[in-house]
BAVEX-684335 format. One record per residue (C-alpha): x, y, z; residue in one letter. Coordinates in steps of 0.1 Angstrom, whole numbers, padded with zeros to 4 digits, always signed. Example, Ala and Ser with C-alpha at 12.3 -4.5 7.8 and 13.67 -1.06 7.14 Angstrom:
! BAVEX-684335
+0123-0045+0078A
+0137-0011+0071S
***
This chain:
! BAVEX-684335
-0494+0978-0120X
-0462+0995-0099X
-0446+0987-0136X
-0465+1002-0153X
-0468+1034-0133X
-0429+1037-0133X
-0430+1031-0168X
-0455+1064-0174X
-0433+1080-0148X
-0403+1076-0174X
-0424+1092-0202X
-0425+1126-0212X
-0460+1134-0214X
-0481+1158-0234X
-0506+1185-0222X
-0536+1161-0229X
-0515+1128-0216X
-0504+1148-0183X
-0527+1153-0151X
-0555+1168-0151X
-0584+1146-0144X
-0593+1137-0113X
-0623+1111-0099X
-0643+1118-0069X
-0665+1100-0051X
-0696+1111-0074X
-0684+1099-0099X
-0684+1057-0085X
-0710+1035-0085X
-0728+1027-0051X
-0709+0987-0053X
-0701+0970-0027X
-0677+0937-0031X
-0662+0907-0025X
-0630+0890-0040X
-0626+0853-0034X
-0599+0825-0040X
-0613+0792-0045X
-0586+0770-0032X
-0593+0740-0053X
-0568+0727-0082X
-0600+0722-0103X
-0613+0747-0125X
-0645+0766-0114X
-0674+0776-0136X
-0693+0801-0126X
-0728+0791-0129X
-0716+0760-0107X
-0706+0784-0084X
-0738+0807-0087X
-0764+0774-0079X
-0742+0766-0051X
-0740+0798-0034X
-0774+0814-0040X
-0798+0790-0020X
-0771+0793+0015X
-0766+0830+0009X
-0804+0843+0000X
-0791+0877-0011X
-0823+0903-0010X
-0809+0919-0047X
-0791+0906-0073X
-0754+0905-0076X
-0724+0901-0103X
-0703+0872-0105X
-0670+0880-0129X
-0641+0859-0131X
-0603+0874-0129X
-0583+0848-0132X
-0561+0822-0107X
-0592+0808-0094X
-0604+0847-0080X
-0641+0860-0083X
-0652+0888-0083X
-0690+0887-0066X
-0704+0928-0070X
-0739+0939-0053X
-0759+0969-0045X
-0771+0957-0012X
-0741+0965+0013X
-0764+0945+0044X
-0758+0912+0014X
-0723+0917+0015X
-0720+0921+0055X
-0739+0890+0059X
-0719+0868+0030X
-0684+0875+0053X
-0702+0875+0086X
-0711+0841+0076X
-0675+0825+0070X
-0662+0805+0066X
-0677+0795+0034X
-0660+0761+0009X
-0666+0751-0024X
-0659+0717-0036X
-0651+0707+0003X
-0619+0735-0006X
-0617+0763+0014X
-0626+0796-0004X
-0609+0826+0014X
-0625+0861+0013X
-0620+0898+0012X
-0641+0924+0012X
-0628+0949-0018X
-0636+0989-0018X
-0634+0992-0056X
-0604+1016-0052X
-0575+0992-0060X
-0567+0972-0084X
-0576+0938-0077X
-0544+0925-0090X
-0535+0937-0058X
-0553+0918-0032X
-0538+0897-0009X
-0559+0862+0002X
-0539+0853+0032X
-0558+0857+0057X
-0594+0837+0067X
-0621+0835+0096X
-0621+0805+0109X
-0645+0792+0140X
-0620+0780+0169X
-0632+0760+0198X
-0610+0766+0231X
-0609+0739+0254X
-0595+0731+0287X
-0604+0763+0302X
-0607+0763+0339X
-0645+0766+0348X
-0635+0802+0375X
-0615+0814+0338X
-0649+0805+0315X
-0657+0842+0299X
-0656+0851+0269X
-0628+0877+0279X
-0608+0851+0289X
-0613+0832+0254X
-0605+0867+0237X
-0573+0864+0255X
-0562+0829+0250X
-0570+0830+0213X
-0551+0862+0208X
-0522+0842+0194X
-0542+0836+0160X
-0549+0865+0149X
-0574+0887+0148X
-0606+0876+0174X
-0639+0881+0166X
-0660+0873+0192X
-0698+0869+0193X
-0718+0887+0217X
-0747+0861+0219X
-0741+0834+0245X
-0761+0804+0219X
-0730+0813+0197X
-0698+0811+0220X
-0710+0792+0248X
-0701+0753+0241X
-0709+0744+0280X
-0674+0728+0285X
-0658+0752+0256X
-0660+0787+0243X
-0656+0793+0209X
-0642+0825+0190X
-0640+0838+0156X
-0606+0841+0144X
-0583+0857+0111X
-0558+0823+0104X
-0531+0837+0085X
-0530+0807+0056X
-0494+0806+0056X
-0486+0790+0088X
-0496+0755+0106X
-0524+0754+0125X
-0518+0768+0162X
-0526+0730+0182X
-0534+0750+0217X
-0511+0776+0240X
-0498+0768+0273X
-0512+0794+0302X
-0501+0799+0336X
-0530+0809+0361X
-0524+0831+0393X
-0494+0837+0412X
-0483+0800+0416X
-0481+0798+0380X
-0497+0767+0374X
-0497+0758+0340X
-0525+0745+0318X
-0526+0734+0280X
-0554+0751+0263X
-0563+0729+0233X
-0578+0741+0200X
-0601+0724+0178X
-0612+0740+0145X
-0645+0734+0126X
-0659+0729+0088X
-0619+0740+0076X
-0591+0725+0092X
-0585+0696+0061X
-0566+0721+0043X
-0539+0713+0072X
-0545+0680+0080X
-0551+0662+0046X
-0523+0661+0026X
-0527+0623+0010X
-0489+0611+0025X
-0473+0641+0016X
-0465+0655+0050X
-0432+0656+0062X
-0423+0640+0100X
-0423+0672+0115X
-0461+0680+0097X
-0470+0649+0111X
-0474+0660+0145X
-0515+0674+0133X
-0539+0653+0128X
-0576+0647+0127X
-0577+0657+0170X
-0578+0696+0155X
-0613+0692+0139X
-0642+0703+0161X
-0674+0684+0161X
-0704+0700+0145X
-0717+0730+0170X
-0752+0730+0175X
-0763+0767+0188X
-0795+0760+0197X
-0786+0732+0223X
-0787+0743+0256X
-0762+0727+0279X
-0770+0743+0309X
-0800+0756+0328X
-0807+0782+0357X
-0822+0772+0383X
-0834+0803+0408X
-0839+0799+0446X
-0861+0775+0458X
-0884+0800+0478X
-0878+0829+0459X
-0895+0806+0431X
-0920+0801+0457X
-0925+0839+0465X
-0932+0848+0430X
-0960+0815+0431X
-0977+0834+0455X
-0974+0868+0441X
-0987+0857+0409X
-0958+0860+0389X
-0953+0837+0358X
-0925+0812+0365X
-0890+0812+0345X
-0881+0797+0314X
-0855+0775+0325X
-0875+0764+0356X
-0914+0761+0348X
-0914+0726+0341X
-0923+0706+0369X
-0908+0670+0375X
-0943+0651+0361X
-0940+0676+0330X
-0907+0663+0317X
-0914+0630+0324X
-0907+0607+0293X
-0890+0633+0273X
-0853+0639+0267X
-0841+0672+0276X
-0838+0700+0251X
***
């Protein structure tokens, strides 16, 4: 495309072939997009790629699907709270490969995007239990990239591990951990990271990794993450729990069950 406009800045152009029109926002469509790279060495088909996608993504209205080549698609809806849900949701893979996302504005030519970048879900361990906030995790995971972290404890609360959202740039190794120092004695500790769903990009290369590459392996891939597993429960004071007894007041959550009531069952 840069080409092509030095190539028309070369020319001498005619009244009608020189400036003159001009698009404005009324004139676009009301689109809202994303532009994927399927990472596979396999060719795609879309309708493949259609039956996989629409039962995990659900969209409320109906989107586009064009190919542009290199393994990129194009996916175009009308529903911007679709799109925001699609990339809030990676990372997303297609035939166990890693599809990388953007989110395009329709301005630029989308021979001009970039896939270098992806979210991936990081798990930080080794965290002191005093140093366990999500601040703290923020920090730490700072050397990645970009950190997006969840607000909802179910989410980045792993009990012994806090877990972030990240932007890997795709062109380096995998970051194995960082080294801290905590307080004014400087001890240091080794922060470990583990990655889920995407880290076989890295790790399985079928004997082709050099000594040096060696040095990751399968210890970077996170176990499955169940949110809705509680790992942890409050327990409030033992007569203020009796206070509220008294007063009438329904018992907490996390501390209603009595020791006959849980009897028998395994914990949630």
């Amino acid at each position: 495309m840069d080409e092509l406009a030095q190539s028309w800045s070369r020319l001498k152009l005619s009244d009608r072939e020189g400036p003159g029109c001009c698009l404005l926002d009324d004139d676009s469509k009301e689109k809202f997009s994303i532009a994927a790279k399927f990472l596979t060495k396999r060719a795609i088909n879309m309708e493949v790629i259609v039956k996989t996608f629409n039962p995990l993504w659900r969209a409320k209205n109906r989107f586009k699907v064009q190919s542009f080549g290199d393994h990129k698609i194009l996916f175009t809806s009308d529903n911007k709270e679709d799109v925001h849900r699609i990339l809030e949701g990676e990372p997303w893979t297609f035939d166990k490969h890693l599809v990388v996302m953007n989110r395009y504005e329709n301005e630029s030519s989308l021979q001009d995007i970039r896939f270098e970048r992806t979210k991936l879900w990081v798990q930080l361990h080794g965290i002191p239990m005093k140093f366990m906030t999500l601040e703290v995790a923020k920090k730490i995971g700072s050397v990645l990239g970009e950190v997006f972290a969840p607000t909802d404890p179910k989410i980045f609360d792993g009990g012994h591990f806090i877990r972030i959202q990240a932007s890997i740039d795709l062109s380096l190794p995998l970051c194995r951990g960082r080294l801290i120092s905590i307080g004014e004695g400087g001890k240091q500790v080794c922060i470990s990271f583990k990655y889920e769903r995407n880290c076989d990009l890295w790790i399985d290369s079928e004997g082709t990794l050099t000594p040096e590459q060696r040095e990751f392996g399968p210890y970077l891939r996170a176990p499955l993450f169940v949110a809705a597993r509680r790992s942890a429960l409050l327990v409030p004071g033992f007569y203020a729990e009796k206070k509220k007894k008294s007063l009438g007041i329904p018992r907490d959550i996390d501390s209603g069950r009595t020791a006959d009531s849980g009897r028998g069952r395994s914990p949630e």
